[in-house]
ZADO-1210 file (C-alpha; in nm, 4 decimals, padded with zeros to 6 digits):
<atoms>
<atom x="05.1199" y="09.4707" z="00.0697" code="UNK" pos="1"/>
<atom x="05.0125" y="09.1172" z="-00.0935" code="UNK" pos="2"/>
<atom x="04.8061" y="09.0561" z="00.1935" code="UNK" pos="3"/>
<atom x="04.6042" y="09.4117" z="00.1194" code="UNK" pos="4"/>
<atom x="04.6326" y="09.3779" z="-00.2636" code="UNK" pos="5"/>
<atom x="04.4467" y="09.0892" z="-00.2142" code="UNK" pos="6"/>
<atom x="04.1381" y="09.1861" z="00.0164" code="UNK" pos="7"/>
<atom x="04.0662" y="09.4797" z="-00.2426" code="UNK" pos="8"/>
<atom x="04.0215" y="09.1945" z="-00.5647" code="UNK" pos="9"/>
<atom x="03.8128" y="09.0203" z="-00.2877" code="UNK" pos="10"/>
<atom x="03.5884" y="09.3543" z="-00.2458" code="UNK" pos="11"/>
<atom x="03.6236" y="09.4092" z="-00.6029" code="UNK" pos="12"/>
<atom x="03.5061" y="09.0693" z="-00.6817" code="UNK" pos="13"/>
<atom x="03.2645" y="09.0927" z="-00.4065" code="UNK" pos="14"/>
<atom x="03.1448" y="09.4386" z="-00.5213" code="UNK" pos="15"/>
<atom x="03.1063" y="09.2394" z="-00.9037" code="UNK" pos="16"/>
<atom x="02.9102" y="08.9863" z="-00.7673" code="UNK" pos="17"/>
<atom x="02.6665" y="09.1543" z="-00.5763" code="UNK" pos="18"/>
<atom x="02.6066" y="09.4302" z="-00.8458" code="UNK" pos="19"/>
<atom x="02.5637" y="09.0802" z="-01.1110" code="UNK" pos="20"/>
<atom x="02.3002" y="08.9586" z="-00.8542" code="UNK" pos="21"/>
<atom x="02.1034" y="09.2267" z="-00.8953" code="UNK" pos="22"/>
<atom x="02.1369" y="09.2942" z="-01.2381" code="UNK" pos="23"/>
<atom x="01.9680" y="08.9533" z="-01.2554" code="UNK" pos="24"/>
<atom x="01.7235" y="08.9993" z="-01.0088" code="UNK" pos="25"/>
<atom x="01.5557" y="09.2762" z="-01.1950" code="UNK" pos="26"/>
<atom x="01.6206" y="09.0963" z="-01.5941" code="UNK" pos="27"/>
<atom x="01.4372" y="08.7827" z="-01.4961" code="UNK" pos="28"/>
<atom x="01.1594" y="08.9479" z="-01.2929" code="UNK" pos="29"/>
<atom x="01.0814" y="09.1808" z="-01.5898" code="UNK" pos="30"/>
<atom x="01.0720" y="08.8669" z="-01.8214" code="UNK" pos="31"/>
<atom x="00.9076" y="08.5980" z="-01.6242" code="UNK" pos="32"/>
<atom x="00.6610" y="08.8154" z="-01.3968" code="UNK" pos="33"/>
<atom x="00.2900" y="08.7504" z="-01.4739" code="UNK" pos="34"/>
<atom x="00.1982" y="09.1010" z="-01.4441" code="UNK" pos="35"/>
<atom x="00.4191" y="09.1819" z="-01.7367" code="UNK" pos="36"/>
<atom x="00.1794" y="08.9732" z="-02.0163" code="UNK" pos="37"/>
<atom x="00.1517" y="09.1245" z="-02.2955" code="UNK" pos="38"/>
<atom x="-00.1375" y="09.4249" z="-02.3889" code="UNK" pos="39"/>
<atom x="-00.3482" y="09.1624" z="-02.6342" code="UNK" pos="40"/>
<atom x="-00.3568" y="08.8725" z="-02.4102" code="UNK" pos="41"/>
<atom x="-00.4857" y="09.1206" z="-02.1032" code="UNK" pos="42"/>
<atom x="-00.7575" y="09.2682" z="-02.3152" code="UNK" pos="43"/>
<atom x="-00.9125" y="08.8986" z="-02.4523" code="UNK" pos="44"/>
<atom x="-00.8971" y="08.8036" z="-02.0875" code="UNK" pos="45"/>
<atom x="-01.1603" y="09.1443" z="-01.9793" code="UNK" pos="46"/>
<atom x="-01.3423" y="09.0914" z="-02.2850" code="UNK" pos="47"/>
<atom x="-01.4302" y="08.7159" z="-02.1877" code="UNK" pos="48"/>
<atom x="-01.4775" y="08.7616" z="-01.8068" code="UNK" pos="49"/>
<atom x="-01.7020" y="09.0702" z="-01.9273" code="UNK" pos="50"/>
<atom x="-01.9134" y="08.8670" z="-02.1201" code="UNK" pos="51"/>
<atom x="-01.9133" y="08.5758" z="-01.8501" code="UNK" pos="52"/>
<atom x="-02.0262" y="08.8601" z="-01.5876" code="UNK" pos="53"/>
<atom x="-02.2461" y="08.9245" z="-01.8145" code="UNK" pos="54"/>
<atom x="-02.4350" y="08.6230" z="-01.8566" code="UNK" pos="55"/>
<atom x="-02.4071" y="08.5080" z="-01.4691" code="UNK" pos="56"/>
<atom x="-02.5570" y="08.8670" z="-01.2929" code="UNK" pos="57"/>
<atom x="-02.8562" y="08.8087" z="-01.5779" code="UNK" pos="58"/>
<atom x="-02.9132" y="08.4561" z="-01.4563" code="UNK" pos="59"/>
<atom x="-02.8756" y="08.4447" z="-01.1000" code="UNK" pos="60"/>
<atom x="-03.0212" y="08.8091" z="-01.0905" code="UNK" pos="61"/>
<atom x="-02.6357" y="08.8936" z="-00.9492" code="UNK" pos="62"/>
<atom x="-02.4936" y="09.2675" z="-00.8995" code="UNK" pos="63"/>
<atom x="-02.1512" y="09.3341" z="-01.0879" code="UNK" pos="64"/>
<atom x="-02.0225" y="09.3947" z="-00.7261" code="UNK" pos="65"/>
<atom x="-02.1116" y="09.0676" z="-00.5711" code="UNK" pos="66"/>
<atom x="-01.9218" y="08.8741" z="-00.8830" code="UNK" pos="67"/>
<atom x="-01.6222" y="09.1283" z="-00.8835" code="UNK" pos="68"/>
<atom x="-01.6058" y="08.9740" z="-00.4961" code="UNK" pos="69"/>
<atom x="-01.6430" y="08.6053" z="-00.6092" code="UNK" pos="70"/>
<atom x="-01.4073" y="08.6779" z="-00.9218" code="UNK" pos="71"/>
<atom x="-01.0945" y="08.8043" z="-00.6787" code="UNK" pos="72"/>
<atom x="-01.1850" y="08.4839" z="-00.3746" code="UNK" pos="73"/>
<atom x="-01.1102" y="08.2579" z="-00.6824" code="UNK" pos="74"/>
<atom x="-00.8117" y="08.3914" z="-00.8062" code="UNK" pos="75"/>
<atom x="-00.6789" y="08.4352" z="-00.4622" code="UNK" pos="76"/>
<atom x="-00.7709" y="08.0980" z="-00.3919" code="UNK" pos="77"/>
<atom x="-00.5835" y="07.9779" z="-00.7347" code="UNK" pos="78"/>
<atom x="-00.3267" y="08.1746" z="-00.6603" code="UNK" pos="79"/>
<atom x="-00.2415" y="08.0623" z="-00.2991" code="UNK" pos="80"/>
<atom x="-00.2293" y="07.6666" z="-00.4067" code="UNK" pos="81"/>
<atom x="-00.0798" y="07.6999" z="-00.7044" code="UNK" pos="82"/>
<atom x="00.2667" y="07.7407" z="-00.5362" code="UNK" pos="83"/>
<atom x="00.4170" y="07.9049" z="-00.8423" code="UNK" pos="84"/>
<atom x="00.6545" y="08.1575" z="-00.8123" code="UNK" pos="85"/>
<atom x="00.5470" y="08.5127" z="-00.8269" code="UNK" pos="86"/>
<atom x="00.8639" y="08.6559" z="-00.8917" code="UNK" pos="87"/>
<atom x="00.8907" y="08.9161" z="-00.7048" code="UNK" pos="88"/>
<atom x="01.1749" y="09.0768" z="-00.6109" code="UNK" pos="89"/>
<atom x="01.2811" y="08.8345" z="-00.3098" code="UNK" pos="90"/>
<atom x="01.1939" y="08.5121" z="-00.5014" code="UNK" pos="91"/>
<atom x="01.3602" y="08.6817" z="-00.8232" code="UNK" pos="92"/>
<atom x="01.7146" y="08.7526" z="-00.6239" code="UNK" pos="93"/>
<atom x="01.6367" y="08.3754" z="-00.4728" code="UNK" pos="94"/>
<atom x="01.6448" y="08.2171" z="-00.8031" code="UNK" pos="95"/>
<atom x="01.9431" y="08.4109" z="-00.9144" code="UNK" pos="96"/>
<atom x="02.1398" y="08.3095" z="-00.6166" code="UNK" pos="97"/>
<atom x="02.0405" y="07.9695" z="-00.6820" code="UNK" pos="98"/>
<atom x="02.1368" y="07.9524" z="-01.0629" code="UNK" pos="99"/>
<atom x="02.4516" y="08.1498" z="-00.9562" code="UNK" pos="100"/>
<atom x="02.5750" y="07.9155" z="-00.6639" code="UNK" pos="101"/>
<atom x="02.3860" y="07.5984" z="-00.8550" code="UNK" pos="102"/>
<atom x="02.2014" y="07.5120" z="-00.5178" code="UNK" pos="103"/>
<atom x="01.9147" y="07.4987" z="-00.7769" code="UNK" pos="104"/>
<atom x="01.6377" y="07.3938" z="-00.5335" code="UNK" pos="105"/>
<atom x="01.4009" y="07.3752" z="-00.8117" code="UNK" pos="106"/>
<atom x="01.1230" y="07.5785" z="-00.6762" code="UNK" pos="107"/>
<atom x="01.1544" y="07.8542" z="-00.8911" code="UNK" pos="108"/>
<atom x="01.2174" y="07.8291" z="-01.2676" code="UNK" pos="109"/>
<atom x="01.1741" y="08.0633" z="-01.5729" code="UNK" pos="110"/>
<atom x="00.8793" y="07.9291" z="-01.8162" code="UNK" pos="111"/>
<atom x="00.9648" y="08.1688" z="-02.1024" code="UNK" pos="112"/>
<atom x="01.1695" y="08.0966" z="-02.3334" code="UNK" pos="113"/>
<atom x="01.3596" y="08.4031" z="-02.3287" code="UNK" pos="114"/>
<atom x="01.4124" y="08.3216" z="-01.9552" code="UNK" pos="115"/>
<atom x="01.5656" y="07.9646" z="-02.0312" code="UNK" pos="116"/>
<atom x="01.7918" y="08.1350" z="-02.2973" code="UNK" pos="117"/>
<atom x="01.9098" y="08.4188" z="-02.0177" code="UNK" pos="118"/>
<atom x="01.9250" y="08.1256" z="-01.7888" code="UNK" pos="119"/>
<atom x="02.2018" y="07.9656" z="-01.9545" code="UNK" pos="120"/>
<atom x="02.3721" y="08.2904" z="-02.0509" code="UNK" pos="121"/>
<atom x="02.3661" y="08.4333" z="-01.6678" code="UNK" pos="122"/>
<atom x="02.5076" y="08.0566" z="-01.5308" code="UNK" pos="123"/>
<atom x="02.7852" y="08.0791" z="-01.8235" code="UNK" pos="124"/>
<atom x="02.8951" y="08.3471" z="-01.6421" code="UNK" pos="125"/>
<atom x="02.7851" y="08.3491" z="-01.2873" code="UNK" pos="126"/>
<atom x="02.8986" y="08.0478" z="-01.2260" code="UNK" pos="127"/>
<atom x="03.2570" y="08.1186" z="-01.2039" code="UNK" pos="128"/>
<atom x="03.2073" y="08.3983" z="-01.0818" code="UNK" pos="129"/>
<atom x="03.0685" y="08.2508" z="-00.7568" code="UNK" pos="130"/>
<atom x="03.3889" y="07.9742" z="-00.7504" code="UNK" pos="131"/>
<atom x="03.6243" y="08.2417" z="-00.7810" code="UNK" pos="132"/>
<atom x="03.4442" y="08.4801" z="-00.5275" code="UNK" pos="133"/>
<atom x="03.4236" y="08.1491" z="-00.2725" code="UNK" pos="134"/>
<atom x="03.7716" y="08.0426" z="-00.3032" code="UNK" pos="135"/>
<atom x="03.8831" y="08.3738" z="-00.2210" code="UNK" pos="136"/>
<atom x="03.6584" y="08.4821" z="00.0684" code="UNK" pos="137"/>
<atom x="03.7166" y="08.1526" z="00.1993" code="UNK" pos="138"/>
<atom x="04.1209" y="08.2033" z="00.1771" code="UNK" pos="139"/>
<atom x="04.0642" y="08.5388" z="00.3538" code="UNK" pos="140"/>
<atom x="03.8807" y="08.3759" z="00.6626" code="UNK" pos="141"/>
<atom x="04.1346" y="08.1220" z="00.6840" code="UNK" pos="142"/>
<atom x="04.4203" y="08.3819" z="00.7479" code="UNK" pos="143"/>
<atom x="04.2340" y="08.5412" z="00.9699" code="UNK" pos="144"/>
<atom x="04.1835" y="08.2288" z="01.1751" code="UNK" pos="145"/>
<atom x="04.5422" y="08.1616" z="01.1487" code="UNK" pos="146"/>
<atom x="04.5990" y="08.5306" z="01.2837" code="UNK" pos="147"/>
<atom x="04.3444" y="08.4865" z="01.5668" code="UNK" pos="148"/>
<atom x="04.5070" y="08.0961" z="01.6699" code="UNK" pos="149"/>
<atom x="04.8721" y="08.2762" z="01.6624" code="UNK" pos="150"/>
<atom x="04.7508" y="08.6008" z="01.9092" code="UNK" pos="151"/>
<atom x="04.5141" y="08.2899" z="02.1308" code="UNK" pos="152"/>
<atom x="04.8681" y="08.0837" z="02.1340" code="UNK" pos="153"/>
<atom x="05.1521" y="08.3325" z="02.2021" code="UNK" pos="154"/>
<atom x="04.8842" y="08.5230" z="02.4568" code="UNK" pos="155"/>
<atom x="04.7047" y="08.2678" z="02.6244" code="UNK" pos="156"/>
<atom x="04.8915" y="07.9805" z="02.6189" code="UNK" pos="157"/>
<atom x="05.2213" y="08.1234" z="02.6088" code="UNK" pos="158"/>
<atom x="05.3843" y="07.9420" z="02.3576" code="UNK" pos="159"/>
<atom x="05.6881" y="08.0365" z="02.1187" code="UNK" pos="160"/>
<atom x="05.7305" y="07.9901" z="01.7846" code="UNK" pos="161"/>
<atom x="05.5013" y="07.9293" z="01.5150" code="UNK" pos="162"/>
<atom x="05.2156" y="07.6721" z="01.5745" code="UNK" pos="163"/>
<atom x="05.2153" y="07.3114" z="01.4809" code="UNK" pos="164"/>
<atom x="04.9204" y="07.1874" z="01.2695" code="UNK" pos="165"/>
<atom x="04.8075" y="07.5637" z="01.2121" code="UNK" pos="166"/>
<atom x="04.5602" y="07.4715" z="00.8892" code="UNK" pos="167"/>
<atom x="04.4492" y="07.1510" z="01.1386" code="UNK" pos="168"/>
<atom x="04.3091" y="07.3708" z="01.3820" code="UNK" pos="169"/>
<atom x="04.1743" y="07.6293" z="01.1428" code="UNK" pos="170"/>
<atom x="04.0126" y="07.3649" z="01.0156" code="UNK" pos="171"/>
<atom x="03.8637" y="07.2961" z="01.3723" code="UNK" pos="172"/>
<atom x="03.7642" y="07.6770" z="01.4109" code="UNK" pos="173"/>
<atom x="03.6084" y="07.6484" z="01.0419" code="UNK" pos="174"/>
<atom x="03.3623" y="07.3771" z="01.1402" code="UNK" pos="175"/>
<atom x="03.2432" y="07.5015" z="01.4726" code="UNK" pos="176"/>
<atom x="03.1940" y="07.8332" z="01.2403" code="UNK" pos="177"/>
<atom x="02.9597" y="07.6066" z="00.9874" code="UNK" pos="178"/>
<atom x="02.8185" y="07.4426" z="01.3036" code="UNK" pos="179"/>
<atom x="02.7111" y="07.7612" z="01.4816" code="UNK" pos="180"/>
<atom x="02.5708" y="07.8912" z="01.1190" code="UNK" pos="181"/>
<atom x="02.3563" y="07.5415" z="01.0967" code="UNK" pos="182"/>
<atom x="02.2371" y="07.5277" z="01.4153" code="UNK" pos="183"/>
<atom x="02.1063" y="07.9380" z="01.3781" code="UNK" pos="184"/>
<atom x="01.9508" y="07.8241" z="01.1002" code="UNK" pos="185"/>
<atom x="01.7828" y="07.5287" z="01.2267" code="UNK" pos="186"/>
<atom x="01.6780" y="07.7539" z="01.4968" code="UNK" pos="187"/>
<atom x="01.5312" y="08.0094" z="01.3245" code="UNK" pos="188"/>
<atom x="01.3124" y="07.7300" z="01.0975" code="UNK" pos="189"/>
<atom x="01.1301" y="07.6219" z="01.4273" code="UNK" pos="190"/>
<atom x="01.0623" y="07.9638" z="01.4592" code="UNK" pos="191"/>
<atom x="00.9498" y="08.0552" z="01.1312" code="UNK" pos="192"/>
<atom x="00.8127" y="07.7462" z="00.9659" code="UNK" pos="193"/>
<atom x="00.7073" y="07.4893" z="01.2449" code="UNK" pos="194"/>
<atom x="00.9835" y="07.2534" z="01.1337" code="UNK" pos="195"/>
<atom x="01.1705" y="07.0248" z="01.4252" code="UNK" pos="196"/>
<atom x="01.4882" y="07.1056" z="01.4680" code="UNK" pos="197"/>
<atom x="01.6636" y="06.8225" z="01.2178" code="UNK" pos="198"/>
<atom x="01.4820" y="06.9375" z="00.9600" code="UNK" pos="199"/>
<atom x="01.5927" y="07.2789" z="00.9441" code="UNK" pos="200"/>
<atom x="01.9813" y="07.0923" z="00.9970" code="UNK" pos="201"/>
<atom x="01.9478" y="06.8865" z="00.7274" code="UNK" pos="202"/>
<atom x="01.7705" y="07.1421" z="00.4279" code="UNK" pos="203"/>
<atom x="02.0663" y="07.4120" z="00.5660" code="UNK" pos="204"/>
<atom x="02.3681" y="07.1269" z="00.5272" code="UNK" pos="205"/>
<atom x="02.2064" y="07.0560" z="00.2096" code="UNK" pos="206"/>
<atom x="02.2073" y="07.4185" z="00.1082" code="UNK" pos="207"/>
<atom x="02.5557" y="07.4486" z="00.2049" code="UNK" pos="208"/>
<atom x="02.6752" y="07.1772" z="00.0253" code="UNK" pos="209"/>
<atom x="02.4960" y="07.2942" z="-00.3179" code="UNK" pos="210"/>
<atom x="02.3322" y="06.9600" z="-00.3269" code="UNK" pos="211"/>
<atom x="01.9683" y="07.1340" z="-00.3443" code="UNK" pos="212"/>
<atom x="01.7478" y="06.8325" z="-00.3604" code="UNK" pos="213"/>
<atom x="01.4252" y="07.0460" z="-00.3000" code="UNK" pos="214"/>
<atom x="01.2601" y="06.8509" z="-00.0498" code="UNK" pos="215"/>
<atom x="01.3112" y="07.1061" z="00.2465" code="UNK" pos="216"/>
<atom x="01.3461" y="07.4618" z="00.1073" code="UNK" pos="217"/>
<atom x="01.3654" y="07.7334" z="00.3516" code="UNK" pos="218"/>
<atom x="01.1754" y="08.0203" z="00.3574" code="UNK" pos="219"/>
<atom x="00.9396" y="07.8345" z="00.1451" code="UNK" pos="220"/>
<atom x="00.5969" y="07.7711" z="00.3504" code="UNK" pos="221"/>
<atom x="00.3297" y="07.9467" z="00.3440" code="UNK" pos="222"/>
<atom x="00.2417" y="08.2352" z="00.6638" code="UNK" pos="223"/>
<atom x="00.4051" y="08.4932" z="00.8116" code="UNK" pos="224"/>
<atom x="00.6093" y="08.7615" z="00.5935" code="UNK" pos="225"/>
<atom x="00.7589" y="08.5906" z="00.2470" code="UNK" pos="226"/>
<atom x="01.0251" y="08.8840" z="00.2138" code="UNK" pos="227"/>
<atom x="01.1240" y="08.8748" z="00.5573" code="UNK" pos="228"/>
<atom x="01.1298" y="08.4588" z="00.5161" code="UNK" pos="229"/>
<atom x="01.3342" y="08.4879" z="00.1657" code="UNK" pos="230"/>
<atom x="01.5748" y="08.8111" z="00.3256" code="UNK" pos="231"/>
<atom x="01.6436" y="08.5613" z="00.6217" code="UNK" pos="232"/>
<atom x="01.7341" y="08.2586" z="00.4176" code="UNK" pos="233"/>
<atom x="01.9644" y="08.4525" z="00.1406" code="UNK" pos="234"/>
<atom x="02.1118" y="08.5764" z="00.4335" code="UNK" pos="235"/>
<atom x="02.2026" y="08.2235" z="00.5609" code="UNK" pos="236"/>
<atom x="02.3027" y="08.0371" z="00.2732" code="UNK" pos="237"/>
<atom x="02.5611" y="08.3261" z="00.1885" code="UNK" pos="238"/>
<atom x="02.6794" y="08.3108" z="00.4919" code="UNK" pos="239"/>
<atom x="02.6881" y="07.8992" z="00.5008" code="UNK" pos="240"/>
<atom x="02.8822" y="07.8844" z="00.1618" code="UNK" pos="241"/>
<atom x="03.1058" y="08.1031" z="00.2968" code="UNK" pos="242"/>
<atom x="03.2115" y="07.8750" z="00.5946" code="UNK" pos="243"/>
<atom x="03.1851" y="07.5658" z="00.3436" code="UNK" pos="244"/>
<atom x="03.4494" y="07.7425" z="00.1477" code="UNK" pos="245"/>
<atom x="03.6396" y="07.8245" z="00.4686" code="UNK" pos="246"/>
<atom x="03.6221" y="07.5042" z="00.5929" code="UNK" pos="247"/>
<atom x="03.7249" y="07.3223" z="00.2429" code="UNK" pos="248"/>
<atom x="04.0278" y="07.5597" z="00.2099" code="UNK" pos="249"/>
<atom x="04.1465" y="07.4487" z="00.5613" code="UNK" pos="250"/>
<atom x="04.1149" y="07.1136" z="00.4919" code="UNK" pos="251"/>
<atom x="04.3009" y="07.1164" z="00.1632" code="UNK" pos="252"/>
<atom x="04.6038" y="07.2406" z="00.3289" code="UNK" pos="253"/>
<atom x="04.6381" y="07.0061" z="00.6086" code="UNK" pos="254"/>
<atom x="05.0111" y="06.8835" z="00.4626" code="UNK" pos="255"/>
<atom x="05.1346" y="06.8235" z="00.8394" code="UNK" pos="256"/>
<atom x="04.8757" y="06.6008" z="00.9495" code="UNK" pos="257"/>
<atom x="04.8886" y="06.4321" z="00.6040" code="UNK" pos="258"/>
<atom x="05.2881" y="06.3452" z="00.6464" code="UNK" pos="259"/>
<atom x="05.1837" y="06.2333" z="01.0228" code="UNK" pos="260"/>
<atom x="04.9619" y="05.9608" z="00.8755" code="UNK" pos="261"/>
<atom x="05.2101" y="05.9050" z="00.6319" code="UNK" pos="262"/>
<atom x="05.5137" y="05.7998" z="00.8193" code="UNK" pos="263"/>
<atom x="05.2808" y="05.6660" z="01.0144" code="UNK" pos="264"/>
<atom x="05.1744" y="05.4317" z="00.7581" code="UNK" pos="265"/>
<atom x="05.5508" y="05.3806" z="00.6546" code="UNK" pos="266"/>
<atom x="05.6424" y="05.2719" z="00.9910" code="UNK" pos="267"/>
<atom x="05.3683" y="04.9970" z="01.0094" code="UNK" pos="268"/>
<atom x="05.4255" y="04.8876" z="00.6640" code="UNK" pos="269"/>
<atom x="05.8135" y="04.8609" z="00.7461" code="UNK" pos="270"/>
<atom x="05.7160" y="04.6858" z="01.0781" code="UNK" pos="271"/>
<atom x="05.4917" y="04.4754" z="00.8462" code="UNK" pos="272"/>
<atom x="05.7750" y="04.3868" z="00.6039" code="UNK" pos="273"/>
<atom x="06.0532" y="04.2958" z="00.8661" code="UNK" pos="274"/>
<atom x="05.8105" y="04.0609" z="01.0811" code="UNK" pos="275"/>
<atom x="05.7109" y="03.8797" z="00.7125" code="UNK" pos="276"/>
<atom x="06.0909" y="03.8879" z="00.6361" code="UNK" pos="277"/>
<atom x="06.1899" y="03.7491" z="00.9655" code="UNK" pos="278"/>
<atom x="05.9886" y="03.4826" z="00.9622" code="UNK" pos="279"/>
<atom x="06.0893" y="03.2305" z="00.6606" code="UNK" pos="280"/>
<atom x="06.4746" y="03.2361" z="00.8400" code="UNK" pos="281"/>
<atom x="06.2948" y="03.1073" z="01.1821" code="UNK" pos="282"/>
<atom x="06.1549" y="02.8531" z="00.9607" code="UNK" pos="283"/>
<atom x="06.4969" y="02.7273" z="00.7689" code="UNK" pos="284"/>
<atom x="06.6809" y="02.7530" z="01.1268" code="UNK" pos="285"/>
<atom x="06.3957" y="02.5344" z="01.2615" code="UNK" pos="286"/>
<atom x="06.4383" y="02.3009" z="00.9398" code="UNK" pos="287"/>
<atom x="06.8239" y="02.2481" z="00.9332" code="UNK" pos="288"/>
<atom x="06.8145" y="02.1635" z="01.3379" code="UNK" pos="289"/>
<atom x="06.5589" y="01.9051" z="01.2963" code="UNK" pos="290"/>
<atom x="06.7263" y="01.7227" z="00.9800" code="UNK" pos="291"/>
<atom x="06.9197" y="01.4032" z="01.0398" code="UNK" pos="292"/>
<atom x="07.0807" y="01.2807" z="00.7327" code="UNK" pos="293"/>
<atom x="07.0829" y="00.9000" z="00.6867" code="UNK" pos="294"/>
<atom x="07.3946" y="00.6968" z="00.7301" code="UNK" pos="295"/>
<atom x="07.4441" y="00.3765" z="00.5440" code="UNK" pos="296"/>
</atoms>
């Protein structure tokens, strides 16, 4: 019954998360989106580039058609090396999941200043909401590795009992999981981006670890489809913090090998302390035998 009770607050929470997500996704794209300027500053824009179409079709005897054409190369052209974010729906639920997770790559940032003031608002409360959501998913995988290594133990290998060093070798399972993740999406960066192999290791490990320096973003070159890119990478790094957490829960609850290395440790340090007391009585045994006390 505990066990159920709590996979429904993980849906619950998971269910609260997701819905949060998107709740930001569509806030900041209606705020920040360029499209969304406001009525006067759209109309002093046509009246200028009327009067500059104007002037150039009367002095390079130029038909409105062939400057429309040069007009929209030029703003394509400004817009593809500009690298700023469009916001679109993709790069909106990026950023989100970026503020929310505080991977922060850096990439994509509000300019408004209504979008810096819902920034801080939506991390206020995001924020935990992410830890929380982690920490539980991540408990939840690790009892069902614990379930899988008990059924792998008692079938395969015959053994009775309950396991020795169970949250040890969940641990283990936990960071072949992370591995495997890693390694699919280093693969799928050659694929994608034309980056080597390491580089797509490292900017994923870096992901995962909510380091986000920004160097190596994924999903973040230029060619082939941007929402299929940004789709693919969300995908990932959800998946990635959720083995991190995995893998971090395991490791916090090693206690047995912890009391190995510490009796262990006590045996050396008593071997230590008999060998150092041991050795001044050699010395005083050595001492008495050799003195000779003078006769007159």
């Amino acid at each position: 019954m505990a066990g159920s009770g709590k996979a429904k607050t993980v849906l619950y929470l998971f269910l609260v998360w997701v819905i949060y997500l998107i709740i930001g996704m569509f806030v900041f794209r209606a705020i920040e989106r360029t499209e969304n300027e406001n009525k006067a500053q759209e109309d002093a824009k046509k009246q200028s580039l009327d009067s500059i179409k104007d002037n150039v079709t009367t002095k390079y005897n130029m038909s409105g058609a062939e400057f429309d054409i040069i007009v929209q190369q030029i703003e394509t052209a400004s817009s593809d090396s500009s690298g700023g974010p469009e916001w679109s729906y993709t790069e909106s639920l990026s950023f989100v999941i970026q503020l929310a997770t505080t991977i922060g790559y850096g990439n994509i940032t509000p300019v408004t200043t209504g979008g810096r003031v819902l920034c801080i608002i939506f991390a206020l409360i995001g924020i935990p909401i992410n830890i929380i959501f982690l920490q539980l998913l991540g408990e939840r995988m690790l009892r069902g590795e614990h379930f899988l290594i008990m059924k792998f133990e008692k079938g395969c290998l015959k053994r009775e009992g309950a396991p020795k060093f169970m949250n040890e070798k969940c641990s283990f399972v936990g960071i072949l999981l992370l591995l495997i993740i890693l390694f699919a999406g280093a693969g799928s960066q050659i694929e994608m981006e034309n980056w080597t192999f390491f580089e797509g290791f490292y900017a994923y490990f870096i992901t995962f670890t909510t380091v986000g320096f920004g160097d190596l973003i994924p999903g973040s070159m230029a060619g082939g489809s941007p929402t299929a890119k940004h789709v693919l990478t969300i995908f990932f790094i959800l998946m990635g913090l959720a083995a991190m957490s995995n893998v971090i829960n395991g490791l916090v609850n090693c206690t047995e090998s912890m009391e190995l290395f510490r009796r262990l440790g006590a045996r050396c340090g008593k071997k230590r302390s008999v060998d150092i007391s041991e050795t001044p009585k050699t010395n005083e045994m050595e001492l008495n035998e050799n003195y000779a006390p003078e006769t007159i």
